[in-house]
C-alpha positions as CSV (number, residue, x, y, z in Angstrom):
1,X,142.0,67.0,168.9
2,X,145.5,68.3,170.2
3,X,146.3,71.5,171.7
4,X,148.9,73.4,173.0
5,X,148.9,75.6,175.3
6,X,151.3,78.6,175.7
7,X,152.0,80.9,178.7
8,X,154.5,82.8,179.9
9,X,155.8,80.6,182.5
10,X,155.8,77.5,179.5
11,X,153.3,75.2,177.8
12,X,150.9,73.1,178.4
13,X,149.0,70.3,176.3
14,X,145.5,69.0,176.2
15,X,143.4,66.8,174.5
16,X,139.7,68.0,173.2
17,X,136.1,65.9,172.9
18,X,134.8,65.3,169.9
19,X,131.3,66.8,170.9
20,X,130.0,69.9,169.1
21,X,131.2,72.3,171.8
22,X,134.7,70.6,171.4
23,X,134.6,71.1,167.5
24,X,133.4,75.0,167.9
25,X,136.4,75.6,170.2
26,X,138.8,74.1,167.7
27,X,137.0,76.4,165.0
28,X,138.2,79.2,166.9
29,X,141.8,78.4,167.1
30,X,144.3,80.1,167.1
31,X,143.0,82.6,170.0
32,X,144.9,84.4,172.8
33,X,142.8,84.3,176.1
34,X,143.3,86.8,178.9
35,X,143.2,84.5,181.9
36,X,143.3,84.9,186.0
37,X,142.8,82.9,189.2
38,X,139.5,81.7,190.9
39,X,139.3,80.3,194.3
40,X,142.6,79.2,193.4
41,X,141.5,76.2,192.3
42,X,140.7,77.0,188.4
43,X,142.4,79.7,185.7
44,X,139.8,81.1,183.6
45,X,138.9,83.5,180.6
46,X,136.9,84.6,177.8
47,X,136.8,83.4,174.6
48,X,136.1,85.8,171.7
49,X,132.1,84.4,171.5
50,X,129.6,81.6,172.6
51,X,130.4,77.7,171.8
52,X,128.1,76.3,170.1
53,X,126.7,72.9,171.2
54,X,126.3,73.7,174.7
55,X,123.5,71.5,175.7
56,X,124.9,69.3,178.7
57,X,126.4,70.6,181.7
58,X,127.8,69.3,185.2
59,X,127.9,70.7,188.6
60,X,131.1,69.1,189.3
61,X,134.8,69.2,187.8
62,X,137.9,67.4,188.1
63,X,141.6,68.5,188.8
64,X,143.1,69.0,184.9
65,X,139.5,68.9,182.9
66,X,139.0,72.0,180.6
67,X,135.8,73.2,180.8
68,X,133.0,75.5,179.4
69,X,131.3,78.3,181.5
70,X,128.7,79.2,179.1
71,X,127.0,82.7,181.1
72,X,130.7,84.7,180.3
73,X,131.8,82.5,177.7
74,X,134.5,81.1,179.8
75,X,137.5,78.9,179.1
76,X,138.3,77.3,182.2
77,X,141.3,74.9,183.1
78,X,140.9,73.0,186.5
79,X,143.9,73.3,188.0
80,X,143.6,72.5,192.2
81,X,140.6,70.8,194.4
82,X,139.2,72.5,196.8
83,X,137.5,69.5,198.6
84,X,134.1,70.2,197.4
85,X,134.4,69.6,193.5
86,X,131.8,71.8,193.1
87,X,130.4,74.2,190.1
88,X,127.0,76.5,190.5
89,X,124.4,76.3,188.2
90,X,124.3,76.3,185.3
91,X,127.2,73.9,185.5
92,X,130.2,73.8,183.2
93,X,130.4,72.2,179.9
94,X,133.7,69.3,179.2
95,X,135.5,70.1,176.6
96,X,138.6,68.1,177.5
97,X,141.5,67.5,179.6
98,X,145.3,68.9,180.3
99,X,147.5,66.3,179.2
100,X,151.0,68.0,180.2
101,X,152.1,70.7,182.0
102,X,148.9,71.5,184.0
103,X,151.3,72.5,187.2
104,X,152.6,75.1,185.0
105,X,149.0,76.9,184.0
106,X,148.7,76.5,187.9
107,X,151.7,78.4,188.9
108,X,151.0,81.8,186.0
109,X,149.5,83.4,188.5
110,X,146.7,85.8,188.8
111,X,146.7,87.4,185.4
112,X,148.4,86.4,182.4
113,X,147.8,85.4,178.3
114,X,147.4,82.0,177.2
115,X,147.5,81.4,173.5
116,X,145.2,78.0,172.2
117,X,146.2,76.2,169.0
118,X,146.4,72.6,167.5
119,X,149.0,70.8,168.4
């Protein structure tokens, strides 16, 4: 599945998994996400409620991979490496990648909205 990504400073595309998780986030679309920085190296934010399907995580992430943090029900868009590619446990659900425009999520800054919806 398509989306696009809209922020202040532009948009922003991505591509989602066909895997349950990936099918629940599309259920919830359209949704506005109140996102901000961390570690500079990832922009993330809430989502209105759990994904379903959350069964396997990793402990590592790749520049431009959208991911899952299940404990706060996190949207998170990989934006920078840090050199150590590195998530804590419980690890982070993929849900996808940024297809376009991933320089511009990474430049929004600390705090801003990001509406989600099909492309």
């Amino acid at each position: 599945m398509k989306i696009r990504l809209s922020l202040p400073g532009g948009e922003a595309t991505g591509e989602i998994v066909d895997s349950v998780a990936g099918r629940d986030l599309v259920s919830l679309l359209p949704v506005t996400v109140e996102m901000y920085d961390l570690f500079d190296r990832e922009k993330p934010g809430p989502l209105p409620r759990a994904l379903d399907g959350v069964t396997e995580t990793a402990l590592t992430y790749a520049v431009g991979q959208i991911g899952y943090w299940a404990p706060s029900h996190d949207i998170i868009f990989f934006t920078a490496d840090d050199g150590k590619l590195e998530i804590p446990e419980p690890g982070i659900v993929h849900l996808g990648t940024v297809t376009s425009g991933l320089e511009t999520i990474a430049a929004a800054g600390d705090s801003f909205t990001m509406t989600i919806e099909r492309a």
